[in-house]
Structure formats: structure tokens, C-alpha cells
N, C-alpha and C positions, 0 to 999 in steps of 0.2 A: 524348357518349354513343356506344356501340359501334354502334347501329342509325342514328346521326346522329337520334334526335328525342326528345324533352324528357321524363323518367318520366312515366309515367301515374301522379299519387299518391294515395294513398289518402284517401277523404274520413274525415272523422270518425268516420260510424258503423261503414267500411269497418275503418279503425283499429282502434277497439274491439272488433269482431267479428275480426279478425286477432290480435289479442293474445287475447282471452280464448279463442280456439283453440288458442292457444302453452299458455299456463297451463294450460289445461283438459288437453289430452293428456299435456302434462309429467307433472303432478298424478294423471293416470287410470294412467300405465304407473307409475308412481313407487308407485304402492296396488298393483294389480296384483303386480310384481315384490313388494315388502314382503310381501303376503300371502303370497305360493307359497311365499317364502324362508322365513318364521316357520314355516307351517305345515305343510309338503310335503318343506323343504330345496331347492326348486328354483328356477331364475333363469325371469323370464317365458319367454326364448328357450330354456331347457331345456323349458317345457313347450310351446310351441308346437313345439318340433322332434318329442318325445314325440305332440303329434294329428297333425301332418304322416303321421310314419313309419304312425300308427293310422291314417290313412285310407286310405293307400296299401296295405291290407293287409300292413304290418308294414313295407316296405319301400322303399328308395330311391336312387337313385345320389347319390352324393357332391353332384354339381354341381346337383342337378335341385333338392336340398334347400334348398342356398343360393339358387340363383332363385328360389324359392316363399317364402322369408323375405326375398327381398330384400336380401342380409345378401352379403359377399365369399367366397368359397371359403376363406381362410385363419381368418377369423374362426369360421365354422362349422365348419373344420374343428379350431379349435381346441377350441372348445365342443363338440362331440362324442368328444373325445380326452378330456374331462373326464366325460362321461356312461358313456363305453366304462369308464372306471376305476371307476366306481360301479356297475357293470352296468347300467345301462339298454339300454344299444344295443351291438351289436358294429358292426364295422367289417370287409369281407370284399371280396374279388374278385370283380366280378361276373360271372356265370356267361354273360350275353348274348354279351362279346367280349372275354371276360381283361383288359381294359386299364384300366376303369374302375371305382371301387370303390362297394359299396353299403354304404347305415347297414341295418343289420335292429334293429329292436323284441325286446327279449326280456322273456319272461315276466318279469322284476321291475321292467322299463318300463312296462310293460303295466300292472301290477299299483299300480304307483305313477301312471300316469297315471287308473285309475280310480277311486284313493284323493283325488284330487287335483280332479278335475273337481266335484264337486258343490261344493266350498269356492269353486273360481275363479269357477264359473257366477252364484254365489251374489256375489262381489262385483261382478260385472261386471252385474248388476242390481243392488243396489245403489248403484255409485258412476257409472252410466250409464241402464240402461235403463228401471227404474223413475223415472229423474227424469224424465221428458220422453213429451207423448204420442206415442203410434205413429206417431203420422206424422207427425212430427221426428226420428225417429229413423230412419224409413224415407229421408227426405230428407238426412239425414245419410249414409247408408248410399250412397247415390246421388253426394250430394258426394264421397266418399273415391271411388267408384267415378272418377268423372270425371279425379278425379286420378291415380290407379294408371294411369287408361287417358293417360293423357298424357306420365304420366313411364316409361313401361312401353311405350311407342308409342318413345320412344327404345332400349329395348333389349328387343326382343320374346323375347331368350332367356329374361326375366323375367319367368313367365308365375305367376300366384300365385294365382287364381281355379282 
């Protein structure tokens, strides 16, 4: 071992509860994305980049978008090079200090973001929040949290809250 001492392995239930995490999340983004695609035309990360840009009042720097998704600079920047051709979002200089570029929301982002949201809300209760009482799901909410803050404690530029 790299630490020199022996894995800590996972017991039984620990197992089970570790895979049906795998499965289950697989399984929840896999509906998710499926739904937005059949009924919206959009990939889960197109609509999550679409409420990003909508909370930030329309707007974003390039880099700031990909920390908040988690996601590479190239990868978002490719996926927004795809949205920019559909009209969702332009791509433009930002005005702060010339150097760095913002995504802007346009109105037929906008427009399809709020076409969009009552279908996705609607599975995500559905295929998560109506299964389980509130406060499992709060507890859930808490777990992810602990995690973000762990693996996000390694690169604070990754600020997604």
C-alpha cells in the first residue's frame, strides 16, 4: 500500500450501500439526461449550465461556469460552443478586464430553460424525491454535501454551492 497499512474494506452492508449508490445515481442522471433529450432537446449539462447562467443573472465567466459544474474548461467550453450554435448562450469578452470571456443567457435560453424546468422538476420528484421521506433525503443532501466539501477542500477554485 501507498500509506504502508492494509485497506480499510468495506463490510457487507457497507458494500451494498456503496453499489446501490453507483446504480442508483447512474440510473437517476441516465432518466434525467433521457428526459431533457426526448422532451426539451437538451443534454442534463446543457440544462444545468442554462439555471447556472439563470441564477447568476444571465451571466458568467467562462471559468467560473466550469468550477460550479465541476466539469474541465475544455469540456464546458465545448458544450457551450454547442449551445452558442443553437442560440441559447453567446460567448463574449468580458467587460471586467478584456482578458477573460463570459457565457450570457439569451432570451431563447431563457425561454427554453422555462419550458424545460417544470418537465425536469417533475422527474426529479419522481425518480428521487417523492421515493424517500424528507429526512432521507435531507440526510442525503448532507452526505453529497460532505463529499463536495472533501473533494472541493482539494481544489477550492471549485466552488459549486
Amino acid at each position: 500500500m501507498a500509506n504502508g497499512h492494509e485497506p480499510r474494506w468495506l463490510d457487507a452492508e457497507e458494500q451494498r450501500a456503496w453499489r446501490s449508490f453507483l446504480l442508483g445515481t447512474t440510473l437517476l442522471l441516465d432518466r434525467l439526461d433521457e428526459d431533457l433529450r426526448r422532451e426539451h432537446g437538451l443534454s442534463a449539462v446543457e440544462y444545468e449550465i442554462l439555471v447556472r447562467l439563470s441564477e447568476a443573472d444571465g451571466t458568467l465567466r467562462m471559468a467560473q461556469l466550469a468550477a460550479a459544474l465541476a466539469h474541465s474548461r475544455s469540456r464546458v467550453t465545448h458544450t457551450v460552443k454547442r449551445m452558442e450554435r443553437a442560440g441559447l448562450v453567446v460567448r463574449e469578452e468580458s467587460p471586467e478586464d478584456g482578458r477573460g470571456v463570459d457565457c450570457r443567457l439569451t432570451d431563447a435560453g431563457h425561454a427554453t430553460l422555462v419550458g424545460a424546468a417544470p418537465d425536469h422538476v417533475e422527474t426529479v420528484r419522481h425518480s428521487l424525491v417523492d421515493l424517500v421521506e424528507r429526512e432521507d433525503l435531507l440526510a442525503l443532501g448532507r452526505v453529497m454535501n460532505a463529499v463536495c466539501d472533501r473533494l472541493i477542500g482539494a481544489h477550492p477554485e471549485r466552488e459549486i454551492r
